[in-house]
Backbone as CSV, one residue per row, in Angstrom:
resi,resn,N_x,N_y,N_z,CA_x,CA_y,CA_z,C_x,C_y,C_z
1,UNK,10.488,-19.098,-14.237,10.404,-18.194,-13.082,8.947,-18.040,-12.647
2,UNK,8.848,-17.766,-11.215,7.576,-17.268,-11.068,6.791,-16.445,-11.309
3,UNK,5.452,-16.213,-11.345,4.901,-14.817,-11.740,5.147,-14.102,-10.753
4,UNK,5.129,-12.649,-10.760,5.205,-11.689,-10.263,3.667,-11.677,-8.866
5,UNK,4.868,-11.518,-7.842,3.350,-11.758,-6.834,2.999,-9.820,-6.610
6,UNK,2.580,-9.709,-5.529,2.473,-7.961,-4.920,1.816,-7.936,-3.418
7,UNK,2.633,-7.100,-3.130,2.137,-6.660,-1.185,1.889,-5.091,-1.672
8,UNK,0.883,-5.012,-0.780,0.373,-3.419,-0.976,0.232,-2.623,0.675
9,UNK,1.017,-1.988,0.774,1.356,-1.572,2.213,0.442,-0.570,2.909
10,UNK,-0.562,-0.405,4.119,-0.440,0.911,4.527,-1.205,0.599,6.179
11,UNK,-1.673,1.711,6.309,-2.345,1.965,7.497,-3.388,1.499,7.305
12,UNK,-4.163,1.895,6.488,-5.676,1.212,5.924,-6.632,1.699,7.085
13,UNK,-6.590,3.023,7.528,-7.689,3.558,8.364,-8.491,4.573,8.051
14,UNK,-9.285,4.277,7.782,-9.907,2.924,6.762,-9.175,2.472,5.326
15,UNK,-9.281,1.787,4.999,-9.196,1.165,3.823,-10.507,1.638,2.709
16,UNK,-10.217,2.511,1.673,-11.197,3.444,0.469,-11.081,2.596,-0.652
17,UNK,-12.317,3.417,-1.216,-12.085,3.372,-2.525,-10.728,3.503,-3.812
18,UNK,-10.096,4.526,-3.511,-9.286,4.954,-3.816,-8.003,4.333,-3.389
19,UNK,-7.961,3.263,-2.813,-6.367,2.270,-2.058,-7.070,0.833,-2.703
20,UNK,-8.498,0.869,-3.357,-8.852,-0.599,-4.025,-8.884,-0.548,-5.205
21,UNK,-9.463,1.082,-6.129,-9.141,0.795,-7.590,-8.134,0.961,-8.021
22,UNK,-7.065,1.597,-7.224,-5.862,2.148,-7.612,-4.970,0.710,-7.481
23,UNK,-4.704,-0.466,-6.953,-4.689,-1.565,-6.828,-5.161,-2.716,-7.740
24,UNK,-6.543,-2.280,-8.192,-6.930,-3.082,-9.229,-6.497,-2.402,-10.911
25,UNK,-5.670,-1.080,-10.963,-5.317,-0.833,-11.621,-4.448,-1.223,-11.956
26,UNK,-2.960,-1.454,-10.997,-2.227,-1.952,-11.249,-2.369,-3.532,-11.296
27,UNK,-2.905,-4.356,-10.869,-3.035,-5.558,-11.368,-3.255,-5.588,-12.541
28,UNK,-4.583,-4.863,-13.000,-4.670,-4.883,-14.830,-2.750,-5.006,-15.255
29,UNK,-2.305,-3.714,-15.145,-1.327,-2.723,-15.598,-0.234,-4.395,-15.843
30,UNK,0.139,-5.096,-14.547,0.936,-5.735,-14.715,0.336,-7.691,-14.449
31,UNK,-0.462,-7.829,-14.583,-1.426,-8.946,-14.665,-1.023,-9.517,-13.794
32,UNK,-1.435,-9.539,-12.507,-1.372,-9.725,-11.436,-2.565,-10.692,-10.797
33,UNK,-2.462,-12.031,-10.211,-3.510,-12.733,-10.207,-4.313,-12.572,-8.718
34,UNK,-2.748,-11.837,-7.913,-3.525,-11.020,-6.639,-2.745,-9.969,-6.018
35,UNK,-3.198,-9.447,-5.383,-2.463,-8.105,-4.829,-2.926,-8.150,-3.169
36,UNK,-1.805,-8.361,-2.705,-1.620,-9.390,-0.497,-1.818,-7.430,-0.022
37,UNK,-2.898,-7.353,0.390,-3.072,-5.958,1.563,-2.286,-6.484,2.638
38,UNK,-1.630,-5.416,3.276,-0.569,-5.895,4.650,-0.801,-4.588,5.392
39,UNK,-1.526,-4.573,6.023,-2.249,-3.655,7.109,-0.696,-3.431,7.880
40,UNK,-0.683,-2.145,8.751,0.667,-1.739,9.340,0.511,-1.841,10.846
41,UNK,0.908,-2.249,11.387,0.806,-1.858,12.998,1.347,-0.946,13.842
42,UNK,2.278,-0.320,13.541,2.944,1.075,14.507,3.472,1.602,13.295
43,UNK,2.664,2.586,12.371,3.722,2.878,11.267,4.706,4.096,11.649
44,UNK,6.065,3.894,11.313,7.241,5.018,12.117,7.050,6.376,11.874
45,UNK,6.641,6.596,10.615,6.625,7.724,9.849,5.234,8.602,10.193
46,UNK,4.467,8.063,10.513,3.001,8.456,10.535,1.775,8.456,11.353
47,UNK,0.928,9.332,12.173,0.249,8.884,13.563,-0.146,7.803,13.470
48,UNK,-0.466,7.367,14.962,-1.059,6.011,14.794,-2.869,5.806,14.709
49,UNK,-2.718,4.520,14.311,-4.154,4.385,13.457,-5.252,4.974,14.752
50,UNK,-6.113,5.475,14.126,-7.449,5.516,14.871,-8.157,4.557,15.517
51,UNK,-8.012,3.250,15.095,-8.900,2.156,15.569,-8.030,0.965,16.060
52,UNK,-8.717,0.195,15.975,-7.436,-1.236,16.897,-7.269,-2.184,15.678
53,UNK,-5.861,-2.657,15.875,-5.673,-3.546,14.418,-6.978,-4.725,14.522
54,UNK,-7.311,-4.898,15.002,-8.428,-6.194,14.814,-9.501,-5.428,14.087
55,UNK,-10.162,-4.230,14.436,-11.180,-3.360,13.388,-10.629,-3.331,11.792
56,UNK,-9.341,-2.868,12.174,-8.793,-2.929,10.860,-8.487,-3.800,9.565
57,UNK,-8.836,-5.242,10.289,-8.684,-5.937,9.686,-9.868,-6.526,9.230
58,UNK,-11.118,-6.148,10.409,-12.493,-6.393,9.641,-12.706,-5.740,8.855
59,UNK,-12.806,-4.378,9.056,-12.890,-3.672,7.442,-11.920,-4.072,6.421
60,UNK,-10.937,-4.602,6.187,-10.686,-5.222,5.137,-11.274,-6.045,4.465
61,UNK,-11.417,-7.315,5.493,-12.388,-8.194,4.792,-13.781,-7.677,4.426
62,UNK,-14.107,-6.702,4.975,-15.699,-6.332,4.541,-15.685,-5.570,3.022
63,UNK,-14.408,-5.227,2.398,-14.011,-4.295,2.131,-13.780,-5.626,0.397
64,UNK,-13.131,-6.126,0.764,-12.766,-6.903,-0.245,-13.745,-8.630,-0.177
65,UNK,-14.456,-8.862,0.600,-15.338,-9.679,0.543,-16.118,-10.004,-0.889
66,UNK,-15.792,-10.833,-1.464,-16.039,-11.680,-2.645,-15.256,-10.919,-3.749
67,UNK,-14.361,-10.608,-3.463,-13.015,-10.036,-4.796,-11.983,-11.066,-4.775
68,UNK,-11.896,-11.742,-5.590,-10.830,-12.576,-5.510,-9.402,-12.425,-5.924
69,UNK,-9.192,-11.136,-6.536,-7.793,-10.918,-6.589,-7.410,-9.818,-5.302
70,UNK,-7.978,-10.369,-3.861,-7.266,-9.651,-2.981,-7.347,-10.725,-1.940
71,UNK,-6.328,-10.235,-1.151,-5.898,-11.365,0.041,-5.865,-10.507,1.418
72,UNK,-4.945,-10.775,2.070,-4.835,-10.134,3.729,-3.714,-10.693,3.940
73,UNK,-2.780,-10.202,4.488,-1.703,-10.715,5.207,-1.410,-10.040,6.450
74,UNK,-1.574,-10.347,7.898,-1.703,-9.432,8.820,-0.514,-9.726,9.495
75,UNK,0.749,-9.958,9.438,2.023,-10.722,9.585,2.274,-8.906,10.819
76,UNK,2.390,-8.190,10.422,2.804,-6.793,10.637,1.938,-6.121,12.206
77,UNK,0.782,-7.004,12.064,-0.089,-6.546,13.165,0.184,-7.469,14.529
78,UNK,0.990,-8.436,14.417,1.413,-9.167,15.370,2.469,-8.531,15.852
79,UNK,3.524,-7.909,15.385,4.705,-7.312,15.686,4.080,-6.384,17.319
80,UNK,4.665,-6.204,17.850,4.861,-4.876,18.991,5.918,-3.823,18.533
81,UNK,6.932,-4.459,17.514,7.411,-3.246,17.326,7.245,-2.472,16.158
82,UNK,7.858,-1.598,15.711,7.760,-0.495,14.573,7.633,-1.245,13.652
83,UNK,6.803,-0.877,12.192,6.594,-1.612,11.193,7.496,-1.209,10.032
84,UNK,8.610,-1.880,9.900,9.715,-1.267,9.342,9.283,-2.344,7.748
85,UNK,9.062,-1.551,6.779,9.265,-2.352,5.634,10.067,-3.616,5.449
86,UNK,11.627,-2.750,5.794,12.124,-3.633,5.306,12.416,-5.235,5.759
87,UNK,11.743,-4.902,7.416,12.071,-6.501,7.938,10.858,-7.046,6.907
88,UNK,9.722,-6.737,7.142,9.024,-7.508,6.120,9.593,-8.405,4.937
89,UNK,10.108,-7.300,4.153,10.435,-7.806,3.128,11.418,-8.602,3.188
90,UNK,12.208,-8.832,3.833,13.541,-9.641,4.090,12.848,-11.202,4.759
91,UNK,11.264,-10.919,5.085,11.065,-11.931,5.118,9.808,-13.345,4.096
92,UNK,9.263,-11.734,3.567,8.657,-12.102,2.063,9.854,-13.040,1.380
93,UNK,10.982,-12.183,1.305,11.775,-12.902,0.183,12.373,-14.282,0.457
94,UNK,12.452,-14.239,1.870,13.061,-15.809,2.372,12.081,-16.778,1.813
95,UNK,10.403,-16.498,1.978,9.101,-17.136,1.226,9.317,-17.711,0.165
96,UNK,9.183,-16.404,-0.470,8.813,-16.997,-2.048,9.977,-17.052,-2.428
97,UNK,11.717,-17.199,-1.998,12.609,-17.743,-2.815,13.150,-16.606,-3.784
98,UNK,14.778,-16.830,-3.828,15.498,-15.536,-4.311,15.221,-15.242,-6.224
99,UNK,14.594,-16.287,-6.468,14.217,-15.923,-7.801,12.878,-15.355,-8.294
100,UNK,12.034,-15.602,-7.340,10.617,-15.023,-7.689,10.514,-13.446,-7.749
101,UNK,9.938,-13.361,-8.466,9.827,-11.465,-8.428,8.750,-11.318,-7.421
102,UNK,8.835,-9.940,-6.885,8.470,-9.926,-6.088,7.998,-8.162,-5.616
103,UNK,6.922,-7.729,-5.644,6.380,-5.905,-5.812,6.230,-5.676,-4.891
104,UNK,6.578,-4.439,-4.299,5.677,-3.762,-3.296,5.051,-2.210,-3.917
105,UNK,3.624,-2.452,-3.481,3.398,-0.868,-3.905,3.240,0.234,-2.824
106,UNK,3.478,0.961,-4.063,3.327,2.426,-2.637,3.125,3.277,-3.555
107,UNK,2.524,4.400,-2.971,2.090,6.090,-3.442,3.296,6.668,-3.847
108,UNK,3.151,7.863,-4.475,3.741,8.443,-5.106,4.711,9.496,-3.673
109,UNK,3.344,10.120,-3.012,4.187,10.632,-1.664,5.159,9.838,-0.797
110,UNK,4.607,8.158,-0.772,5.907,7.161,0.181,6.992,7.111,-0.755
111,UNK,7.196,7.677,-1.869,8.444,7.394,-2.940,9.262,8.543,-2.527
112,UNK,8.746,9.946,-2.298,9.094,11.073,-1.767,9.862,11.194,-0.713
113,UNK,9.440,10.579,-0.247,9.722,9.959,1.185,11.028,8.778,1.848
114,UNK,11.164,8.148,0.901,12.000,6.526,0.686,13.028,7.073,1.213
115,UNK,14.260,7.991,1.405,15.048,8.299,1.945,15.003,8.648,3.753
116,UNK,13.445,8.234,4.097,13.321,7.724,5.491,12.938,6.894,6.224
117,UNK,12.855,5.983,5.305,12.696,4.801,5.844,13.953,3.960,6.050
118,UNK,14.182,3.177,6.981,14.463,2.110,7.531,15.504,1.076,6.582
119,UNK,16.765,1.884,6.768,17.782,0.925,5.412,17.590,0.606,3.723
120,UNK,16.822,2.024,3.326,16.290,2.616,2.409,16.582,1.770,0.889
121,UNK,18.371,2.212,1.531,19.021,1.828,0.008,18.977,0.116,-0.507
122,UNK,18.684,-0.473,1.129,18.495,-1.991,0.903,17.171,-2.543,-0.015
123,UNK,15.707,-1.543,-0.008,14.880,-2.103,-0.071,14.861,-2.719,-1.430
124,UNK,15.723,-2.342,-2.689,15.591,-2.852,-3.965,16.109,-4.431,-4.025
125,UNK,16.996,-5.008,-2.937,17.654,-5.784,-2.762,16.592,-7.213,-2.769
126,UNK,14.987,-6.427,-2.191,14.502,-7.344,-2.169,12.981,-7.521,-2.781
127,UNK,12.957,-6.270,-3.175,11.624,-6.192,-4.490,12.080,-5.399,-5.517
128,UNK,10.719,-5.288,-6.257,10.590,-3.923,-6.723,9.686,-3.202,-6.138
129,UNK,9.975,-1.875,-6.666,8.331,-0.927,-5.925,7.818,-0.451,-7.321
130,UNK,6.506,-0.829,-6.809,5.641,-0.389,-8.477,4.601,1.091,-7.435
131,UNK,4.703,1.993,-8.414,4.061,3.187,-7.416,3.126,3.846,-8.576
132,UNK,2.283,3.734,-7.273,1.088,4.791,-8.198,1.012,6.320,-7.386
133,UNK,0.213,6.931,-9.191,0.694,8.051,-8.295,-0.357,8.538,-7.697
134,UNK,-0.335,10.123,-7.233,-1.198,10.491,-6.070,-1.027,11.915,-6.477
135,UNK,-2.500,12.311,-6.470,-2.182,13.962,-6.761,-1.528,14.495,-6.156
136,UNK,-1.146,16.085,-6.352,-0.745,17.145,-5.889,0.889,16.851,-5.252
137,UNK,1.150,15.966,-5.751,2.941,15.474,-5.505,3.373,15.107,-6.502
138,UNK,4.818,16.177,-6.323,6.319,16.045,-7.041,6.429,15.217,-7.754
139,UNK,6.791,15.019,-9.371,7.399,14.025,-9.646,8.753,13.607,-9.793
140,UNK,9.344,14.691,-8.839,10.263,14.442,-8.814,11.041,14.848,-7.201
141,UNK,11.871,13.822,-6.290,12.813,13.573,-5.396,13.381,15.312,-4.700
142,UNK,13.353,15.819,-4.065,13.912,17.260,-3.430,15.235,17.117,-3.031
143,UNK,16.001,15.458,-2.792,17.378,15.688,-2.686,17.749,14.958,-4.310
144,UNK,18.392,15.796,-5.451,18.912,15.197,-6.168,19.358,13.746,-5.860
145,UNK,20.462,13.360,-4.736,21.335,12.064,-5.070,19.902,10.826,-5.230
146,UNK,19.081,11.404,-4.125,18.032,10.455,-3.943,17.097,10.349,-5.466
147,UNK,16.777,11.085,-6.006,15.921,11.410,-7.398,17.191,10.559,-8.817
148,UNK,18.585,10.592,-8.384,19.455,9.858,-8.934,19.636,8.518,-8.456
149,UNK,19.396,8.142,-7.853,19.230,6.847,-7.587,17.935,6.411,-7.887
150,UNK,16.303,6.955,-7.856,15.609,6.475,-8.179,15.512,6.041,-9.871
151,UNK,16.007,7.293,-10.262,15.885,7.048,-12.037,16.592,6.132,-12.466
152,UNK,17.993,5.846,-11.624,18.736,4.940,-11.700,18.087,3.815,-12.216
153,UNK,16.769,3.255,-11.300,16.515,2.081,-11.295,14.796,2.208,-11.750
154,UNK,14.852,3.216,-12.422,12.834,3.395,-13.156,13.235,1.492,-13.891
155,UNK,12.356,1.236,-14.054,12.149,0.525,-15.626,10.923,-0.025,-15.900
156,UNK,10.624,-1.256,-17.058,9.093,-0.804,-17.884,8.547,-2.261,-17.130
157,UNK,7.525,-2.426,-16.922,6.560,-3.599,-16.528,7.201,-4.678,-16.824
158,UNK,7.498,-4.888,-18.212,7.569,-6.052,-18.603,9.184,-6.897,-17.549
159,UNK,10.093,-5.671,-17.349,11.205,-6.210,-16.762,10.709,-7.055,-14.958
160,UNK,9.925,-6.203,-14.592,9.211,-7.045,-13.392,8.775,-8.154,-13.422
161,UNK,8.647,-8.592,-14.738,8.239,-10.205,-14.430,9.483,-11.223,-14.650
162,UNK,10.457,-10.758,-15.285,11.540,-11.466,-15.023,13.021,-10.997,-14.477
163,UNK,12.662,-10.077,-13.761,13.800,-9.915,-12.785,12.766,-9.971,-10.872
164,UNK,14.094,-10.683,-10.026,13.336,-10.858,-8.806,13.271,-9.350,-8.446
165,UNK,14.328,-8.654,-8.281,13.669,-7.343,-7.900,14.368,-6.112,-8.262
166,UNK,14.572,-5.487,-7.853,15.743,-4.032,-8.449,15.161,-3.247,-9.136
167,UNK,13.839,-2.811,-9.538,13.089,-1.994,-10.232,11.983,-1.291,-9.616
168,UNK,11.940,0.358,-10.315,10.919,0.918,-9.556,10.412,1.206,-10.706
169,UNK,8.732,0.952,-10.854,8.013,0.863,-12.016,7.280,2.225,-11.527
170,UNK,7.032,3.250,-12.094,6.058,4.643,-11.961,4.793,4.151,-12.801
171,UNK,3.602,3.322,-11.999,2.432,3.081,-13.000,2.211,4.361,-13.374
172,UNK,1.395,4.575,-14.389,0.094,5.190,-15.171,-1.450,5.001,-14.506
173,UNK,-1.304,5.427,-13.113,-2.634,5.240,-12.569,-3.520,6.033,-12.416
174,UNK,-4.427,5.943,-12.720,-5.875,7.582,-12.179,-4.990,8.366,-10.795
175,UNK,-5.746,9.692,-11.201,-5.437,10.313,-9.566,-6.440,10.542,-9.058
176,UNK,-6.494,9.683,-7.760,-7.676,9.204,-6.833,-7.265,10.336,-5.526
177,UNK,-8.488,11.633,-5.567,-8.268,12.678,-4.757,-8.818,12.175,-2.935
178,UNK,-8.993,11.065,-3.118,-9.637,10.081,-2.157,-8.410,9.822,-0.752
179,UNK,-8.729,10.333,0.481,-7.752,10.164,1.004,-8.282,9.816,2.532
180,UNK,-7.644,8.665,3.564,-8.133,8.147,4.582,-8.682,9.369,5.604
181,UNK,-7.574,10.294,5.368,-7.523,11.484,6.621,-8.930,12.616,6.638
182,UNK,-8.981,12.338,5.111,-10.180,13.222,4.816,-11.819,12.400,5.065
183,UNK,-11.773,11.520,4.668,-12.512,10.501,5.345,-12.946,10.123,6.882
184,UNK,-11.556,10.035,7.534,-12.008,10.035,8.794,-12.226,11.177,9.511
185,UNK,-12.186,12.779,8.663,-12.474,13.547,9.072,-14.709,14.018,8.888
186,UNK,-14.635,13.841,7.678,-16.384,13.300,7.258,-17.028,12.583,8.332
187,UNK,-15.838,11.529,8.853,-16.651,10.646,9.463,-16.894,11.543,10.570
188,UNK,-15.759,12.108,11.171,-16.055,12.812,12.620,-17.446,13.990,12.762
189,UNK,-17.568,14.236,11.048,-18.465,15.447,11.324,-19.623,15.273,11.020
190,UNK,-19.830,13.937,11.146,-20.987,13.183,10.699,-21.514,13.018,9.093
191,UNK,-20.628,13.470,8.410,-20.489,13.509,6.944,-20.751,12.460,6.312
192,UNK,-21.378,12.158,5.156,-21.577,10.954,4.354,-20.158,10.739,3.410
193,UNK,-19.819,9.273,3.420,-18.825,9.140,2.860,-18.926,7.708,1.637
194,UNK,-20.306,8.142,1.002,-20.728,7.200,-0.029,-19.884,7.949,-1.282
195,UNK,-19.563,6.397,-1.999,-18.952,6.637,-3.032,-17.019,6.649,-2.377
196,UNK,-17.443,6.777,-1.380,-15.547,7.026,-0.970,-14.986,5.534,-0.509
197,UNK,-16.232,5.293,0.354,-15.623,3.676,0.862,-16.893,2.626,0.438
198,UNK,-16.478,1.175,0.121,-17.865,0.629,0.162,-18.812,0.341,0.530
199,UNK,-19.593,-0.396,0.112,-21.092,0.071,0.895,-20.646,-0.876,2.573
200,UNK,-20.306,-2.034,2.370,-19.731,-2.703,3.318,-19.116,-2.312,4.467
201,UNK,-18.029,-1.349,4.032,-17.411,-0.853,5.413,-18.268,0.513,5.552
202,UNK,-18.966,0.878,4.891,-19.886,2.102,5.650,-20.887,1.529,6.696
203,UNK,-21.400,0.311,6.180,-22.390,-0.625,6.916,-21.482,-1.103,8.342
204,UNK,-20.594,-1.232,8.566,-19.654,-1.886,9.441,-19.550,-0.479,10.131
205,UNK,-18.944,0.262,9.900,-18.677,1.725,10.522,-19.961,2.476,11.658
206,UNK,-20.897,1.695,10.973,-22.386,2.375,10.978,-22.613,1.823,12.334
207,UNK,-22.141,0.342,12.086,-22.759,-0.841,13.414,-21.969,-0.966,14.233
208,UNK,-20.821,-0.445,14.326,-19.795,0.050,15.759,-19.471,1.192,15.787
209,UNK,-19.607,2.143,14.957,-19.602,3.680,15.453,-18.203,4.058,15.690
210,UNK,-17.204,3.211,14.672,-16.152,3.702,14.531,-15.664,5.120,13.615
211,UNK,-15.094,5.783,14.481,-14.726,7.495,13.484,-16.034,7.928,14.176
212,UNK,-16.521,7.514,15.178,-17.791,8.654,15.414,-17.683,10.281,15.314
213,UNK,-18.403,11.241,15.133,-18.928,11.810,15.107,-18.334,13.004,16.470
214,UNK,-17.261,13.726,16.568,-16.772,14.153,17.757,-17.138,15.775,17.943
C-alpha cells in the first residue's frame, strides 16, 4: 500500500506560525514525507479572505520557501464556486487511487463544526481527518448523535497507514494560541507580528502593504 499522503485545508490569511508547526507536528506524529497546503477560495462557512487568492498564494511560498516537507496545491483557487471539501476530496481520491490512504487535517473547532459542512457524513468515505487541537474548544461534539458518530470512528495513527480512509485521528498537538484573525487584526493596528508569522511573509506584507494599517 501506499504511504499515507496529507492535504491541510484553510483560508491561510495569512498563513502563521501556528498553521506551520502545528503541521510539522503532525508529520513527525505520523511520518509524513509531506503535508499539500490547499489554500480555499470562497470558504462557505467563513468571511471571505482579506486579500486576493494570488497574494495568498505568495505568502505561502514565502512562507514555506526551502522546507521541503511542504507543497501547494491551489486546485480550490481556480474554482468560482464554493469550496466544498468534499468535491475536493472526491477528487484527491480519484488521484491517488482507492487504496492509498489518504488525511485531511483540520482544527479541533472545524471538527465542531463537521455537521456543516457539505455531505458531512460522506467525508470518511474518502479520507481520514487527523485533527489537531486548538485551544479554548470542546472536546467534545454539542449534538450527541454527531459526538457518536465521531467516536465511532476515533482510531490510533498506526491504523492510518493501512487503511485508505474511515478514521478520525485526535493528534496530541501543542496549543498554538496563534490565530489569523488576531493577526490580521495587529496588522491593522500597525502592531508587530514577529514571532507569529515568518520573517518572510512579514517582509512580503511589509513590501505590498497588505493588512495595512486602517
Amino acid at each position: 500500500m501506499s504511504k499515507l499522503s496529507a492535504w491541510f485545508g484553510g483560508t491561510f490569511d495569512p498563513i502563521h506560525n501556528g498553521h506551520l508547526h502545528c503541521a510539522r507536528e503532525i508529520a513527525s506524529l505520523l511520518d509524513l514525507e509531506n503535508v499539500t497546503l490547499l489554500p480555499n477560495n470562497v470558504p462557505p462557512h467563513r468571511p471571505q479572505p482579506e486579500v486576493s487568492a494570488a497574494q495568498r498564494v505568495e505568502i505561502l511560498k514565502r512562507a514555506i520557501k526551502n522546507d521541503p516537507l511542504f507543497l501547494i496545491d491551489s486546485r480550490e483557487l481556480e474554482r468560482d464556486t464554493p469550496s466544498w471539501t468534499i468535491d475536493t476530496l472526491t477528487l484527491l481520491r480519484e488521484e491517488v487511487g482507492a487504496e492509498a490512504p489518504l488525511a485531511f487535517i483540520i482544527g479541533q473547532d472545524s471538527l465542531l463544526s463537521i455537521n456543516q459542512w457539505e455531505r458531512w457524513q460522506e467525508i470518511l468515505e474518502y479520507c481520514h481527518l487527523v485533527v489537531a487541537q486548538r485551544p479554548g474548544y470542546s472536546s467534545q461534539h454539542a449534538d450527541h448523535k454527531v459526538q457518536s458518530w465521531i467516536t465511532r470512528h476515533v482510531t490510533d495513527a498506526d491504523s492510518l497507514q493501512h487503511k485508505p480512509c474511515g478514521g478520525i485521528f485526535l493528534a496530541d498537538t501543542s496549543l498554538y494560541t496563534i490565530s489569523a484573525t488576531d493577526i490580521r487584526r495587529r496588522l491593522h493596528h500597525g502592531l508587530s507580528c514577529q514571532d507569529l508569522l515568518p520573517d518572510a511573509v512579514i517582509e512580503y506584507i511589509a513590501e505590498t502593504g497588505l493588512y495595512r494599517p486602517r
